[in-house]
Backbone as a chain_set.jsonl record, in Angstrom:
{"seq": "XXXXXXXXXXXXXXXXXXXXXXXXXXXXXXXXXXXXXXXXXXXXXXXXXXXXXXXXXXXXXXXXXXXXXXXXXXXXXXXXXXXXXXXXXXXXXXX", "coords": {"N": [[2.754, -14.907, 4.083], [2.636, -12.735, 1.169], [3.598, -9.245, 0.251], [1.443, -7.198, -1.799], [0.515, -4.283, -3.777], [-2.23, -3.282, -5.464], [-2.904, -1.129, -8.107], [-4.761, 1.075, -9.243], [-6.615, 2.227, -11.292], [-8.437, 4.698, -14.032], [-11.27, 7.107, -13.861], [-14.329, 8.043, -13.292], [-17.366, 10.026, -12.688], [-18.264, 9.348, -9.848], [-21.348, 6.781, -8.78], [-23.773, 5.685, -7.494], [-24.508, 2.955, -7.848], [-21.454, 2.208, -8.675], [-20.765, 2.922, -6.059], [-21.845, 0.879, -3.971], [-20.79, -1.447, -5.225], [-18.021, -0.757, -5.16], [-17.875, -0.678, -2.255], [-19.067, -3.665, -1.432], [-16.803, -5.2, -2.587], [-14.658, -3.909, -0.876], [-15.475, -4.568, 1.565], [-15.219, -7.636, 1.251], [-12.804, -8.136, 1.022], [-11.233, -7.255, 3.12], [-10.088, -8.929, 5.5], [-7.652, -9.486, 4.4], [-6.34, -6.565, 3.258], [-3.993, -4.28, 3.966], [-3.318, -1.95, 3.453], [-4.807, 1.296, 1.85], [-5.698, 3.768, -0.433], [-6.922, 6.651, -1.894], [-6.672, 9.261, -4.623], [-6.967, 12.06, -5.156], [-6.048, 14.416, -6.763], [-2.957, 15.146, -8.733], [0.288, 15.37, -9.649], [2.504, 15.674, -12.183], [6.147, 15.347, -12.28], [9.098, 16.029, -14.687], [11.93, 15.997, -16.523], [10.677, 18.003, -18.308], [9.16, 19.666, -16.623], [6.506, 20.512, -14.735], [3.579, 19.014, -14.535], [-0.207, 19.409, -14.158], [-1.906, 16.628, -12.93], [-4.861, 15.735, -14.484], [-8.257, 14.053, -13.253], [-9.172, 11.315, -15.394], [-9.792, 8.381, -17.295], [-7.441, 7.525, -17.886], [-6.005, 7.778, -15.433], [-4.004, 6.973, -12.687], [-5.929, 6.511, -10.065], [-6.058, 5.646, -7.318], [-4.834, 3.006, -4.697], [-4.254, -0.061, -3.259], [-2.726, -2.171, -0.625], [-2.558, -5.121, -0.221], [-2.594, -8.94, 1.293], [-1.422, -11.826, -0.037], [-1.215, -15.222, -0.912], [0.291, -15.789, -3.405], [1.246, -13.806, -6.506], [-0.573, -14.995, -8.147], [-2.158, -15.591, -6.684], [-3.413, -12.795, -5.568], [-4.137, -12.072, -8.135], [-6.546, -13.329, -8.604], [-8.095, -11.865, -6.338], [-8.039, -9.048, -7.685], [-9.09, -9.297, -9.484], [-11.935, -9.498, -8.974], [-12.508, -6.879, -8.118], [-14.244, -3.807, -8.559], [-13.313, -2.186, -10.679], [-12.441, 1.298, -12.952], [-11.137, 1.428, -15.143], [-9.347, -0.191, -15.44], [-6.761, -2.346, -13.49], [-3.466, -2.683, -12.007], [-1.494, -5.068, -10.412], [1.515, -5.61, -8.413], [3.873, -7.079, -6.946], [5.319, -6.37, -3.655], [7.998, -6.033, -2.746], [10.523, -5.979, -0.082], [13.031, -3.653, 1.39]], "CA": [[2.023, -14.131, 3.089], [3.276, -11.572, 0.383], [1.963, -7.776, 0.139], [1.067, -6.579, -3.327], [0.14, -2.809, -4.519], [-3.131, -3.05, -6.496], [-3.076, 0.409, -8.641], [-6.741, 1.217, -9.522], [-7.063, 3.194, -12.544], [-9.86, 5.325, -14.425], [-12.067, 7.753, -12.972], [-15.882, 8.421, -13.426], [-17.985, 10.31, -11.619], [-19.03, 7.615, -9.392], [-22.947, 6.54, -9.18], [-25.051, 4.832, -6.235], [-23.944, 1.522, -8.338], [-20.682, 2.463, -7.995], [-19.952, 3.007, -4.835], [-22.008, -0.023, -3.451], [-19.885, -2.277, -5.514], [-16.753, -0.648, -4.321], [-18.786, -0.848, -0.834], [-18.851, -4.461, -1.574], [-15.312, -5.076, -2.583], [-13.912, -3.256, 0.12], [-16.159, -5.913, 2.599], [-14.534, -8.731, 0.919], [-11.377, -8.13, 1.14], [-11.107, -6.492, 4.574], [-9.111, -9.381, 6.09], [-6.359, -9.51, 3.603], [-6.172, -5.163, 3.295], [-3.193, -3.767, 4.582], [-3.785, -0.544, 3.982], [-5.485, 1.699, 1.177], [-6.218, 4.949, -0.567], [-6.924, 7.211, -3.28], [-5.872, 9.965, -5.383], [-8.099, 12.773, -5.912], [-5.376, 15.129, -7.741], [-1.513, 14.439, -8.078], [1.258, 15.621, -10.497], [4.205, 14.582, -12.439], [7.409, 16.104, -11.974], [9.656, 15.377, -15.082], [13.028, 17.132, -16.642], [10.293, 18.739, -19.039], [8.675, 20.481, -16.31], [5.966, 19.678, -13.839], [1.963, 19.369, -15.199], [-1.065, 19.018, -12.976], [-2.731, 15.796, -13.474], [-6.713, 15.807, -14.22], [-8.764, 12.77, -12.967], [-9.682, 10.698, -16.322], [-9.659, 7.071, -17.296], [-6.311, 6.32, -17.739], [-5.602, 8.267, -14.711], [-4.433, 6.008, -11.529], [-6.87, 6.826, -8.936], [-6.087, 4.624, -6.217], [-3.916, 1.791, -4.485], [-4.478, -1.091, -2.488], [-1.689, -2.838, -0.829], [-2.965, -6.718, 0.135], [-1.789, -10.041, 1.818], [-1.634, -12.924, -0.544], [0.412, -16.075, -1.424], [1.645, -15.089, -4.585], [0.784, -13.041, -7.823], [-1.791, -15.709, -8.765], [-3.812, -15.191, -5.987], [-3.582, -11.317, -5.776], [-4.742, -11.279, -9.303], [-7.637, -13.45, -7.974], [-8.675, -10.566, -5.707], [-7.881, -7.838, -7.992], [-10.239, -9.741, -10.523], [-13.416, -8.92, -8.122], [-12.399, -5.523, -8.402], [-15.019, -2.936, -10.054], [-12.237, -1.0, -11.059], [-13.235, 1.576, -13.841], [-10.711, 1.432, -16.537], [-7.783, -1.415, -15.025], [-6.237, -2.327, -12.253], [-2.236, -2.895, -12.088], [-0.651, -5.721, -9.201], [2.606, -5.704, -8.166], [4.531, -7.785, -5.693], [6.009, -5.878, -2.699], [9.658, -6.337, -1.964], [10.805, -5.307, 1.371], [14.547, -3.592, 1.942]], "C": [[2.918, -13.008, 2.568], [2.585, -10.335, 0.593], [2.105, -7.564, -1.593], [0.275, -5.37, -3.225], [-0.9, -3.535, -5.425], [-3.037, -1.214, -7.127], [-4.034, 0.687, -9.436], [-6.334, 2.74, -10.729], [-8.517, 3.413, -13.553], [-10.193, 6.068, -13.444], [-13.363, 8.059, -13.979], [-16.015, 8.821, -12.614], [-19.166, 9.532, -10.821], [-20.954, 8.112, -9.005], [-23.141, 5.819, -8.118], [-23.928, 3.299, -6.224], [-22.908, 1.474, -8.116], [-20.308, 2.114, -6.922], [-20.678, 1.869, -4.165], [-20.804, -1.681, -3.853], [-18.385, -1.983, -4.959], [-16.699, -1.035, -2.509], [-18.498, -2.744, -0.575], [-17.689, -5.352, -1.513], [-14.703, -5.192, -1.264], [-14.224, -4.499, 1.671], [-15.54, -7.182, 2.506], [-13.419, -9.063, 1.184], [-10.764, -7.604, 2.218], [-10.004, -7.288, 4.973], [-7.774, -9.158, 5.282], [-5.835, -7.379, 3.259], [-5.383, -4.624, 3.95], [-3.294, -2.605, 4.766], [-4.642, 0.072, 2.265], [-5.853, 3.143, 0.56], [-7.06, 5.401, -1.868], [-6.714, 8.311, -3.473], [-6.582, 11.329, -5.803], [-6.865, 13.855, -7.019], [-3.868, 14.505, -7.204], [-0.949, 15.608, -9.565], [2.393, 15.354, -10.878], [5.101, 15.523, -13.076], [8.68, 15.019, -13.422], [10.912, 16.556, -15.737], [11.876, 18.22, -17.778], [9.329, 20.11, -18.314], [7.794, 20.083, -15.237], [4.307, 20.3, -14.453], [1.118, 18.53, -13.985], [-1.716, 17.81, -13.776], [-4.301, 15.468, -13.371], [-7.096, 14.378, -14.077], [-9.441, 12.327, -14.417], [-9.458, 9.332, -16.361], [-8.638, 6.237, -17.744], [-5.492, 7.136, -16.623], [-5.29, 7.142, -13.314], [-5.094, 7.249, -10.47], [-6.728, 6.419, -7.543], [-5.274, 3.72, -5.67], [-4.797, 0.927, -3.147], [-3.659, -1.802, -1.787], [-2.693, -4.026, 0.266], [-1.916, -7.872, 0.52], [-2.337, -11.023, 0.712], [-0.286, -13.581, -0.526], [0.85, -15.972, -2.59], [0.8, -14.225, -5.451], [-0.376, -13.846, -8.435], [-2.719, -15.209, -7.866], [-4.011, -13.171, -6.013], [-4.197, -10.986, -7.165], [-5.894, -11.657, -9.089], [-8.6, -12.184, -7.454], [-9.116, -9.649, -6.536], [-9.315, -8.335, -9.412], [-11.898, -9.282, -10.036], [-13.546, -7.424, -7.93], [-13.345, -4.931, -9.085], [-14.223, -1.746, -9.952], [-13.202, -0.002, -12.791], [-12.74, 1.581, -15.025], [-9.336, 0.01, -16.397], [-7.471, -1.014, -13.418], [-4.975, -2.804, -12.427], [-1.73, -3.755, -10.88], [0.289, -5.812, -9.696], [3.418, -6.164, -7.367], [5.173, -6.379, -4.503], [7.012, -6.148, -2.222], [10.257, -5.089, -1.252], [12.627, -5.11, 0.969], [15.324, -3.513, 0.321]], "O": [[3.756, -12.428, 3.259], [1.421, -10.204, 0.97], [3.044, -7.918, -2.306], [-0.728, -5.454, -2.516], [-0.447, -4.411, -6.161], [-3.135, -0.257, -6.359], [-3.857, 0.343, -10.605], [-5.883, 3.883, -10.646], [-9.394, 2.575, -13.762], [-9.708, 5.957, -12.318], [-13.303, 8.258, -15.192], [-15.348, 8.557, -11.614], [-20.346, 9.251, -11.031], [-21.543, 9.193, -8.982], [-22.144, 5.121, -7.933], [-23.146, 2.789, -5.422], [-22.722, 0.664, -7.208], [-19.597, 1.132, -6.711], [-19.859, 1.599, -3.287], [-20.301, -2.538, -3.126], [-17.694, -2.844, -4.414], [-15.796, -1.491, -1.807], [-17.798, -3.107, 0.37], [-17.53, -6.152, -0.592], [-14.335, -6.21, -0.68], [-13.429, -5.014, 2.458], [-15.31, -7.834, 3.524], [-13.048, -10.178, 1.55], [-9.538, -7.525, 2.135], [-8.903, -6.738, 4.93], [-6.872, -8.533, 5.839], [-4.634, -7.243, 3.021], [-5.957, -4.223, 4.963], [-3.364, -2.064, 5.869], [-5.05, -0.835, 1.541], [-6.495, 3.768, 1.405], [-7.684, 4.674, -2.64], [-6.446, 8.854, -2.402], [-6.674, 11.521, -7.015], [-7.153, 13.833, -8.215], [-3.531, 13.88, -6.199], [-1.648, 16.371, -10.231], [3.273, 14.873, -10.165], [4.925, 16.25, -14.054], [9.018, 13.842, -13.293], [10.84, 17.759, -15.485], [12.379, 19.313, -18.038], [8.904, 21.107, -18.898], [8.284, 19.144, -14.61], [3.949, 21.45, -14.707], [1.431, 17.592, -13.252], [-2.017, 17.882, -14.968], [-4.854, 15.028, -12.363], [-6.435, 13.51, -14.648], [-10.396, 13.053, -14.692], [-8.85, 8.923, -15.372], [-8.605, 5.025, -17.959], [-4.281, 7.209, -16.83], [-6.253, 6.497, -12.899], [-4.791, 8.421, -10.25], [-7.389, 6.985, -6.672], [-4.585, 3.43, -6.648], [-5.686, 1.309, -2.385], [-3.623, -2.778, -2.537], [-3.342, -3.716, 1.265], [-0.726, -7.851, 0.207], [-3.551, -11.079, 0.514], [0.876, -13.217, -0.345], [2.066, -16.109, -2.723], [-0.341, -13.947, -5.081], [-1.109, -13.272, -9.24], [-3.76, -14.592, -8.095], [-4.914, -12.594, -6.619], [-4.692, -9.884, -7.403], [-6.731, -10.764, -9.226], [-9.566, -11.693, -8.038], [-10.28, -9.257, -6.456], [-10.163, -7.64, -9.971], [-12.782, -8.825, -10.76], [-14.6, -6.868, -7.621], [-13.505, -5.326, -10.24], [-14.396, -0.684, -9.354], [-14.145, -0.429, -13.457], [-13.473, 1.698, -16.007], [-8.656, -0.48, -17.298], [-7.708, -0.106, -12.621], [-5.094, -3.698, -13.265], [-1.425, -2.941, -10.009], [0.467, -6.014, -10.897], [3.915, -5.176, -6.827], [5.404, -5.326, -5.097], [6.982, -6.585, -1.071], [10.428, -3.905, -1.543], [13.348, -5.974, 0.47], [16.55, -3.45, 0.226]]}, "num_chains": 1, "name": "protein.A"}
């Protein structure tokens, strides 16, 4: 098996509905879940300076990193997602 980064983007202020579906999700995918987080504030450091970043909907929020056999199936997964604005996979290469 491969790992893949899911990168969960958007933010709302989540709702009942919400969070059962993420609740959901999260149940589904348990075996294959390597590990997991999210993002409540962050910032980006660039030669122009460094700005705080506010939670909105093209904000990433989140990551996922998962076991699958390739980029087809990881998008599988990431498809059951109730992400709120996109979700981004990415293969994982080791070393």
């Amino acid at each position: 098996m491969k790992k893949f980064v899911l990168l969960h983007y958007g933010f709302e202020k989540p709702t009942p509905e919400i969070m059962a579906a993420w609740n959901k999700w999260l149940e589904s995918t348990k075996d294959r879940t390597i590990d997991m987080g999210h993002f409540p504030r962050g910032r980006e450091i660039s030669k122009a300076g460094t700005k705080d970043l506010p939670l909105e909907l093209d904000s990433i929020t989140g990551f996922s990193i998962i076991s699958a056999d390739s980029l087809d199936d990881a998008e599988k997964i990431a498809q059951s997602n109730p992400y709120i604005s996109s979700i981004r996979v990415y293969e994982v290469m080791s070393g």
